[in-house]
C-alpha positions in Angstrom: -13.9 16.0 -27.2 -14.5 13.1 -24.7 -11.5 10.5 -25.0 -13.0 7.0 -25.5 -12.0 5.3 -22.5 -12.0 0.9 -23.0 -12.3 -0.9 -19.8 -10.4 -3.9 -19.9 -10.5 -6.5 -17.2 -7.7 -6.8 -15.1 -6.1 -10.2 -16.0 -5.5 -12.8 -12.8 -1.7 -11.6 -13.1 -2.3 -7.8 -12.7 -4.8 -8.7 -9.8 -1.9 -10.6 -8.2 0.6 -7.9 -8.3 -1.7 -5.7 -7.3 -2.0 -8.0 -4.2 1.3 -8.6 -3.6 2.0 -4.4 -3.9 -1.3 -3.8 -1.5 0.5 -6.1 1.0 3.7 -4.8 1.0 3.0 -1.1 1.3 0.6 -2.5 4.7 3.8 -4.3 6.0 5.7 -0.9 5.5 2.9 1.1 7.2 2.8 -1.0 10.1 6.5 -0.8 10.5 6.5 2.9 9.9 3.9 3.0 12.9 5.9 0.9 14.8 8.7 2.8 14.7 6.8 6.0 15.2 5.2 4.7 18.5 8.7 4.1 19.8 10.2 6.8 19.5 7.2 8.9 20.9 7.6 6.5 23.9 11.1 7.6 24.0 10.5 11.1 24.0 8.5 11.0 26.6 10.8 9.5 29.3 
């Protein structure tokens, strides 16, 4: 038994959020690597 899967299209508002949520986990990323690189460079003095 194969589950009947329905493809719906993504409405303009789900495409958004998805968006908005793609961006902010990049922001948080690059401050997570940010932060990383620091504190290797402190390490190493």
């Amino acid at each position: 038994m194969t589950p009947k899967i329905k493809i719906n299209r993504p409405s303009f508002q789900e495409a958004q959020n998805y968006l908005k949520l793609s961006d902010h986990y990049a922001l948080q990323e690059n401050a997570l690597k940010k932060y990383l690189q620091k504190f290797i460079q402190k390490m190493m003095i």
